[in-house]
PDB file as gemmi writes it, atoms N, CA and C in Angstrom:
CRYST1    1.000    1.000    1.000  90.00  90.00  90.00 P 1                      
ATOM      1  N   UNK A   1      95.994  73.040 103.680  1.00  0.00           N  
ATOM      2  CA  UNK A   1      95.828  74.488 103.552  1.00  0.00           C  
ATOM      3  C   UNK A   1      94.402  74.773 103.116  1.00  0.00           C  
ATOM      4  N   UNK A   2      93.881  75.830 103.836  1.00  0.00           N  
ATOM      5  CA  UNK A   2      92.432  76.135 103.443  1.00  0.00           C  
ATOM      6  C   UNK A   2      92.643  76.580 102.080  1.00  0.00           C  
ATOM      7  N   UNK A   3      90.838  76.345 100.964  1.00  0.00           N  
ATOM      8  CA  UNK A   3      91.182  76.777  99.664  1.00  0.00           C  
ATOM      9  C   UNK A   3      91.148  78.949 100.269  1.00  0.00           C  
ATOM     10  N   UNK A   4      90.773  79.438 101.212  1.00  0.00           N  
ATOM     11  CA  UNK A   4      90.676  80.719 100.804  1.00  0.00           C  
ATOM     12  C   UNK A   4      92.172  81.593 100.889  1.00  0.00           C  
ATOM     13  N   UNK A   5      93.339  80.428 101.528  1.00  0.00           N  
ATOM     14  CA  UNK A   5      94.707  80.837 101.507  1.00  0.00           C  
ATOM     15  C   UNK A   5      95.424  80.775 100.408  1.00  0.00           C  
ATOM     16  N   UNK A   6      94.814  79.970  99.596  1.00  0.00           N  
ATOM     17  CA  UNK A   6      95.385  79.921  97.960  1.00  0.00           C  
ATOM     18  C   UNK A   6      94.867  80.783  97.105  1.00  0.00           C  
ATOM     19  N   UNK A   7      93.864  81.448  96.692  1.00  0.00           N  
ATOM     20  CA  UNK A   7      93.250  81.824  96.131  1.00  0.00           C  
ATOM     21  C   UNK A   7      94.152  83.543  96.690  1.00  0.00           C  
ATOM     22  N   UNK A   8      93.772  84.211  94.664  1.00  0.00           N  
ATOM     23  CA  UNK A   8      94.331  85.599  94.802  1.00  0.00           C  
ATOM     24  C   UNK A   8      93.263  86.506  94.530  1.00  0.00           C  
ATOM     25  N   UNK A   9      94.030  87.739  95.605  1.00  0.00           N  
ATOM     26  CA  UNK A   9      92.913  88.609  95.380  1.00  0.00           C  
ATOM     27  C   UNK A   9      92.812  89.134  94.052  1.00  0.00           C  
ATOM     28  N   UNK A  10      91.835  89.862  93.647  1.00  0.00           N  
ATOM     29  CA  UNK A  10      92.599  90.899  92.684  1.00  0.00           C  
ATOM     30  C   UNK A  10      92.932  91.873  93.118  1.00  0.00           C  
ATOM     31  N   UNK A  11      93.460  92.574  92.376  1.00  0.00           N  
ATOM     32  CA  UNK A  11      93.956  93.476  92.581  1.00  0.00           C  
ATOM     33  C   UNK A  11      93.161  95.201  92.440  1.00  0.00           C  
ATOM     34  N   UNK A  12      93.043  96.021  94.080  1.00  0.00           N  
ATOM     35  CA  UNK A  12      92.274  97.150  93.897  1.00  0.00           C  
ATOM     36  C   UNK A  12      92.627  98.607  93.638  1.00  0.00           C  
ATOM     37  N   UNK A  13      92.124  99.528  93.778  1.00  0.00           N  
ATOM     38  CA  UNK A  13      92.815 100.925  93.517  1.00  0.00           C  
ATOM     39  C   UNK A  13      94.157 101.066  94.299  1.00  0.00           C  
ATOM     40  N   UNK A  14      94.047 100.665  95.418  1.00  0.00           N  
ATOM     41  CA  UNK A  14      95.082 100.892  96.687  1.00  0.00           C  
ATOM     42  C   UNK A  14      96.448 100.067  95.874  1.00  0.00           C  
ATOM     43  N   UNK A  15      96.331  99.023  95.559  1.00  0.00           N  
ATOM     44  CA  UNK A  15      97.760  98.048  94.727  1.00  0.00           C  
ATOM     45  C   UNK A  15      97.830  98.777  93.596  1.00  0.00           C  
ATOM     46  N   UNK A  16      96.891  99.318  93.032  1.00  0.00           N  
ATOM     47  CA  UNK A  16      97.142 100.158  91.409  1.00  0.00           C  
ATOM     48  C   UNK A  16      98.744 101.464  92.273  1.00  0.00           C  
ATOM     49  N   UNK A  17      97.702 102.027  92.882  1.00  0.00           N  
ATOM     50  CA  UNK A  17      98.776 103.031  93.447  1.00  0.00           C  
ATOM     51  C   UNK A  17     100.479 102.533  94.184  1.00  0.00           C  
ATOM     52  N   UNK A  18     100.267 101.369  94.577  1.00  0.00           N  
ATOM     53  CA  UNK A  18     101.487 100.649  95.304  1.00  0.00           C  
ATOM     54  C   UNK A  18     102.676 100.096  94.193  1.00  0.00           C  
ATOM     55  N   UNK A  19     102.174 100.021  92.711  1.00  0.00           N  
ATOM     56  CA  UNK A  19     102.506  99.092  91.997  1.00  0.00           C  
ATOM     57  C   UNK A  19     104.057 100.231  91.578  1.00  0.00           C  
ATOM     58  N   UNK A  20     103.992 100.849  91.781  1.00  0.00           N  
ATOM     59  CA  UNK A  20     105.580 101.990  91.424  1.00  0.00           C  
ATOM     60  C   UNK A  20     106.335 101.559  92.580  1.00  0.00           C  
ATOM     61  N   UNK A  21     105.916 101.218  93.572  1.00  0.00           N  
ATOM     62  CA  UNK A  21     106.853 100.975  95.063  1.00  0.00           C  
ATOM     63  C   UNK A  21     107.153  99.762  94.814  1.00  0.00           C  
ATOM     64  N   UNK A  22     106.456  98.847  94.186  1.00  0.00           N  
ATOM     65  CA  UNK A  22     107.039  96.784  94.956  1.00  0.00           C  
ATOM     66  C   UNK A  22     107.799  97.085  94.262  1.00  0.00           C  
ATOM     67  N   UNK A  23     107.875  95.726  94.801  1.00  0.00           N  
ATOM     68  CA  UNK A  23     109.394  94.754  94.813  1.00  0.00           C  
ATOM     69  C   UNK A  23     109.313  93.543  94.969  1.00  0.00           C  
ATOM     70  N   UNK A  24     110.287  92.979  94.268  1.00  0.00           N  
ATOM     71  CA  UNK A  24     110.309  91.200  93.881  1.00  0.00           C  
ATOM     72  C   UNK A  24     110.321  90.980  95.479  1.00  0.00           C  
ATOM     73  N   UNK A  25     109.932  89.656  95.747  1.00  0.00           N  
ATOM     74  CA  UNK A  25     110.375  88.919  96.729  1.00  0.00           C  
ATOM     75  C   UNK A  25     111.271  88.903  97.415  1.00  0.00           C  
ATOM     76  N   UNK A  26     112.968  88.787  96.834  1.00  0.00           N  
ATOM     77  CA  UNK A  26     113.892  88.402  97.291  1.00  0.00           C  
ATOM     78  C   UNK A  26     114.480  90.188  97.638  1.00  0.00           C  
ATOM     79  N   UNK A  27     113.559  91.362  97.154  1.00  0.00           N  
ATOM     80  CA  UNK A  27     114.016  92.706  97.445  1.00  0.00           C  
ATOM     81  C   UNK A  27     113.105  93.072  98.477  1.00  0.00           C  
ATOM     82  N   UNK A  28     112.616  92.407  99.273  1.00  0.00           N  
ATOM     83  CA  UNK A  28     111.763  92.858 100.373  1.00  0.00           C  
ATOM     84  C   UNK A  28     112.676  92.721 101.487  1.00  0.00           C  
ATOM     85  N   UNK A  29     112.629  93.746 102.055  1.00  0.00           N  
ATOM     86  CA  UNK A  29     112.928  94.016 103.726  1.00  0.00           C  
ATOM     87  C   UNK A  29     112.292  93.839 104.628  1.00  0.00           C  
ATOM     88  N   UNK A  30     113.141  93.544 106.207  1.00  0.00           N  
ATOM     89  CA  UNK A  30     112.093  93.177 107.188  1.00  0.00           C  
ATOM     90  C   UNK A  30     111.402  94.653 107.198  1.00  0.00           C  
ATOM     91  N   UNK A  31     109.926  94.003 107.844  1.00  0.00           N  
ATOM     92  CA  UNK A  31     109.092  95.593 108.089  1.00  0.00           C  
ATOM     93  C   UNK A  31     108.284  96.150 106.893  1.00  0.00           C  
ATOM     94  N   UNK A  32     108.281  95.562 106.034  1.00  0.00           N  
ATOM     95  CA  UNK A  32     107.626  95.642 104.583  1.00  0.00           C  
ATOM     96  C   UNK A  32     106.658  94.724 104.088  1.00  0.00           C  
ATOM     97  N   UNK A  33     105.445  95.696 103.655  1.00  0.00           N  
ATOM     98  CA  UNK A  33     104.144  94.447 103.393  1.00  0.00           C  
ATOM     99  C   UNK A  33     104.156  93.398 102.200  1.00  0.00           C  
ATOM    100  N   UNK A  34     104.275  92.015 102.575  1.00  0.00           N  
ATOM    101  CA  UNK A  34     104.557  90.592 101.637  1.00  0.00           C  
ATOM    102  C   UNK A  34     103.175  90.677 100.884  1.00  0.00           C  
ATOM    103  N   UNK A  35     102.468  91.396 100.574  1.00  0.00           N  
ATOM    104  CA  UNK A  35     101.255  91.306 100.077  1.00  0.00           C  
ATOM    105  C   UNK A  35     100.872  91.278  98.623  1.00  0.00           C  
ATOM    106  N   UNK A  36     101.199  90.412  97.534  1.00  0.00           N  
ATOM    107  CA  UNK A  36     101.326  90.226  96.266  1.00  0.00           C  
ATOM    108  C   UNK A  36     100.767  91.155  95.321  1.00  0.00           C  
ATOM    109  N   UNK A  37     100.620  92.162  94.557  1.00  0.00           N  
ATOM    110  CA  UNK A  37      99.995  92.824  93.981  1.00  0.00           C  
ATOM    111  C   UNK A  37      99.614  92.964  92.854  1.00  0.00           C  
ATOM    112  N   UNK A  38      99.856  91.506  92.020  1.00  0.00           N  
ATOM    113  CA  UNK A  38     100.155  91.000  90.660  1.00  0.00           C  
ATOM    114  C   UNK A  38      99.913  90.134  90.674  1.00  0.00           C  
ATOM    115  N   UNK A  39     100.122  89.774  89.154  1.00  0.00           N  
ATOM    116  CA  UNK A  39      99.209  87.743  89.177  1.00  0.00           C  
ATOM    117  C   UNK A  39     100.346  87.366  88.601  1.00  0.00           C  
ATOM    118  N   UNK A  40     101.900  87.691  88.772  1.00  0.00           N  
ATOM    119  CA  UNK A  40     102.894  86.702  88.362  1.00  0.00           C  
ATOM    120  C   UNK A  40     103.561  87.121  87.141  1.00  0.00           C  
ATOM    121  N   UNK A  41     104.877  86.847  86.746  1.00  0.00           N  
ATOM    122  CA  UNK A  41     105.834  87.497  86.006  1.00  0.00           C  
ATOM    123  C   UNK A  41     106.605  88.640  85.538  1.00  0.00           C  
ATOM    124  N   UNK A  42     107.703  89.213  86.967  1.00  0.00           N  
ATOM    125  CA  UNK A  42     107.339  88.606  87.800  1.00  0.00           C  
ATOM    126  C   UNK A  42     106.048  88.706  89.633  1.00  0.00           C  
ATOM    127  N   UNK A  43     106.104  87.904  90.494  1.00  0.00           N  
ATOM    128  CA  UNK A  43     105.339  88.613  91.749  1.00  0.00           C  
ATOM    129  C   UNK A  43     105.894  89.661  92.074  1.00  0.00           C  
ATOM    130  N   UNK A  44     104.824  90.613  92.381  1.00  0.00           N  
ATOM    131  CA  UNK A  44     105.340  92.281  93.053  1.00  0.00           C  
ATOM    132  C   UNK A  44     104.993  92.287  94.090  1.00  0.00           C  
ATOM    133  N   UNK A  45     105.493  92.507  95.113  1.00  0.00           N  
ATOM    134  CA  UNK A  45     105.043  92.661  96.349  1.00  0.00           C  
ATOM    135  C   UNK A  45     104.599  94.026  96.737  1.00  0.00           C  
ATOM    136  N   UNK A  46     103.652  94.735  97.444  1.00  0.00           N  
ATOM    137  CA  UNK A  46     103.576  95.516  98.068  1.00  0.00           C  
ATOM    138  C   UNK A  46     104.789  96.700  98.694  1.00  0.00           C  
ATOM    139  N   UNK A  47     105.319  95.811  99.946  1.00  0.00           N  
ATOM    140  CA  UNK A  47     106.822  96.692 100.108  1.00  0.00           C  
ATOM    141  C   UNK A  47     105.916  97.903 100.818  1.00  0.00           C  
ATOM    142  N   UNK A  48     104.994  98.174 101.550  1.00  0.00           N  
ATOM    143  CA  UNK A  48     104.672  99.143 102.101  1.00  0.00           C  
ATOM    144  C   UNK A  48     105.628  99.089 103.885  1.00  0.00           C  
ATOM    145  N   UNK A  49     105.812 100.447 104.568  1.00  0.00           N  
ATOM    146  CA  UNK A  49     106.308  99.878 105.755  1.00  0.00           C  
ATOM    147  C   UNK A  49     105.031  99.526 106.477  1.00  0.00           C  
ATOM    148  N   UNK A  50     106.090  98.477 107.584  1.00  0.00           N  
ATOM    149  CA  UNK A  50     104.552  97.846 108.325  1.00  0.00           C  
ATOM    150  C   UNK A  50     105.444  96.983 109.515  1.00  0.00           C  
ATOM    151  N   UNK A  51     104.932  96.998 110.383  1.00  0.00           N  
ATOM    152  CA  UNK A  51     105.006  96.253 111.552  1.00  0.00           C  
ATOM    153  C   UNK A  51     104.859  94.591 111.675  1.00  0.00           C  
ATOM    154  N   UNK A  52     104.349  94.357 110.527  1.00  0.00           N  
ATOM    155  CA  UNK A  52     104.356  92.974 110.547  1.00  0.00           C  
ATOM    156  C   UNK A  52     104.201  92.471 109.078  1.00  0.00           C  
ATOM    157  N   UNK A  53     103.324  91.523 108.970  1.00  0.00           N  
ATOM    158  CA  UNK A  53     103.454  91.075 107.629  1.00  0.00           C  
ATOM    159  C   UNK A  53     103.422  91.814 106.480  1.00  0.00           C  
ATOM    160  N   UNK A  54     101.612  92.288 106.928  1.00  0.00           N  
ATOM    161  CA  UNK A  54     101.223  93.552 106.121  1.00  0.00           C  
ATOM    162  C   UNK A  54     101.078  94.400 106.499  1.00  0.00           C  
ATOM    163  N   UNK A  55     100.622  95.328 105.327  1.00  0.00           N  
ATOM    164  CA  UNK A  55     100.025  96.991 105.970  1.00  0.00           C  
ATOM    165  C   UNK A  55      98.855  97.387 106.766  1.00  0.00           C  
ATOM    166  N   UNK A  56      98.853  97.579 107.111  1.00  0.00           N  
ATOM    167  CA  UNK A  56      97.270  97.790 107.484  1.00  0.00           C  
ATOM    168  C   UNK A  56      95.903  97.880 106.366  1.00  0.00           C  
ATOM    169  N   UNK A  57      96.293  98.327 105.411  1.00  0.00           N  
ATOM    170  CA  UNK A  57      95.306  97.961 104.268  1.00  0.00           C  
ATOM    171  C   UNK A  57      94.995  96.759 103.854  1.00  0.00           C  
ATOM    172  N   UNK A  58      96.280  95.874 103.662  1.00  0.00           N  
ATOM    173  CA  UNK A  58      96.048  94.854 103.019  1.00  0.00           C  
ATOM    174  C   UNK A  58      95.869  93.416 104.339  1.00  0.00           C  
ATOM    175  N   UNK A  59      95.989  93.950 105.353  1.00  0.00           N  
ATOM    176  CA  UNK A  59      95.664  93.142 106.819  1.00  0.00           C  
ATOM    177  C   UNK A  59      94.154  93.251 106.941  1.00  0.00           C  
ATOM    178  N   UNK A  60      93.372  94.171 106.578  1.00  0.00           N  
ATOM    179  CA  UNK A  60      92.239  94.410 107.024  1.00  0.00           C  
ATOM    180  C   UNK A  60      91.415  93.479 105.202  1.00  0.00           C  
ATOM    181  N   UNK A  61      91.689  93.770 103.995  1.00  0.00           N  
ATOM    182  CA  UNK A  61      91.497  92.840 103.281  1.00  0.00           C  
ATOM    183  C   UNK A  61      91.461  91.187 103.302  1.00  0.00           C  
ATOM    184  N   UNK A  62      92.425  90.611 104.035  1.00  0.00           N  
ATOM    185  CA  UNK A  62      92.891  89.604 104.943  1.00  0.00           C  
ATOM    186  C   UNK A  62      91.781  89.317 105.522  1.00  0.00           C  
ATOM    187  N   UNK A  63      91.469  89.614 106.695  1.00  0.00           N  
ATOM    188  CA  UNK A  63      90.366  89.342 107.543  1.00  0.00           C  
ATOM    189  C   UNK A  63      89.197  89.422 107.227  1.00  0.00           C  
ATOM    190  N   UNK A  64      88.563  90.382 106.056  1.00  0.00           N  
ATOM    191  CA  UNK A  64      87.362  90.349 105.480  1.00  0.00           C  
ATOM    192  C   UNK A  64      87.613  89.210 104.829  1.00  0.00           C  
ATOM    193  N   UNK A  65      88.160  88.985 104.057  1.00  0.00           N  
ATOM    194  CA  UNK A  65      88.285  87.394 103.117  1.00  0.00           C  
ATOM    195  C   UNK A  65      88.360  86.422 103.999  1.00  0.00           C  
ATOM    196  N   UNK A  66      88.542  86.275 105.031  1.00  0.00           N  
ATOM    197  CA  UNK A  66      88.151  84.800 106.237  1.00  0.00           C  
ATOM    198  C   UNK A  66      87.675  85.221 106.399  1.00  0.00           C  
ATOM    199  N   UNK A  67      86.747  86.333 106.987  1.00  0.00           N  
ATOM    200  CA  UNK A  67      85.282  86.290 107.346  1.00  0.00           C  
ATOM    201  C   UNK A  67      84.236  85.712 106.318  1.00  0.00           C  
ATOM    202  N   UNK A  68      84.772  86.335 105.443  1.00  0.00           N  
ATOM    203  CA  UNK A  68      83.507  85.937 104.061  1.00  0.00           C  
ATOM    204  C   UNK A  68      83.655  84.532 104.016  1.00  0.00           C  
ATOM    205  N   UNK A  69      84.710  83.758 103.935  1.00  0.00           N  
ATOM    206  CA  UNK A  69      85.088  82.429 103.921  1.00  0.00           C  
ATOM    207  C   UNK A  69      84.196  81.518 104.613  1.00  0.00           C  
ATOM    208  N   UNK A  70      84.466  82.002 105.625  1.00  0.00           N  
ATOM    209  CA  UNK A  70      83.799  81.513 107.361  1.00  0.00           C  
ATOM    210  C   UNK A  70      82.776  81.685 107.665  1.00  0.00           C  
ATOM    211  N   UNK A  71      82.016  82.560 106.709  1.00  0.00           N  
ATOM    212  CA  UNK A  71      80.450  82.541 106.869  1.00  0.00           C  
ATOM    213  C   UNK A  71      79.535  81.539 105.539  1.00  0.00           C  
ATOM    214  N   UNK A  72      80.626  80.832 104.789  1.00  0.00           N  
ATOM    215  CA  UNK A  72      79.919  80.185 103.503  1.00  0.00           C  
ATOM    216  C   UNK A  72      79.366  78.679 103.688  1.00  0.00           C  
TER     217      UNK A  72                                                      
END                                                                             
């Protein structure tokens, strides 16, 4: 596993605002963003709706962080 797949983000204004919506892990639904929003005890997930993993916010965070990765 690459180190930039382990590594957590922190957490920005956009998860400050999300943090009333997550939900544990095992309370996530299909269609809801897996996108961690906490550093643990317990993990909060995101839980935004979404078409795939994530939201579009936190998909586009995603890809800037392998870019930045991928240019070091």
């Amino acid at each position: 596993m690459n180190e930039y797949l382990r590594e957590f983000s922190p957490a920005n204004e956009y998860d400050v605002q999300r943090l009333p919506f997550a939900k544990r892990l095992e309370e996530l639904s299909p269609g809801e963003c897996i996108w961690p929003i906490n550093s643990g005890g317990p993990y909060l997930f995101c839980a935004a709706k979404t078409t795939g993993k994530y939201c579009p916010h936190h998909k586009a965070r995603l890809i800037q962080k392998r870019s930045v990765h991928l240019h070091e």
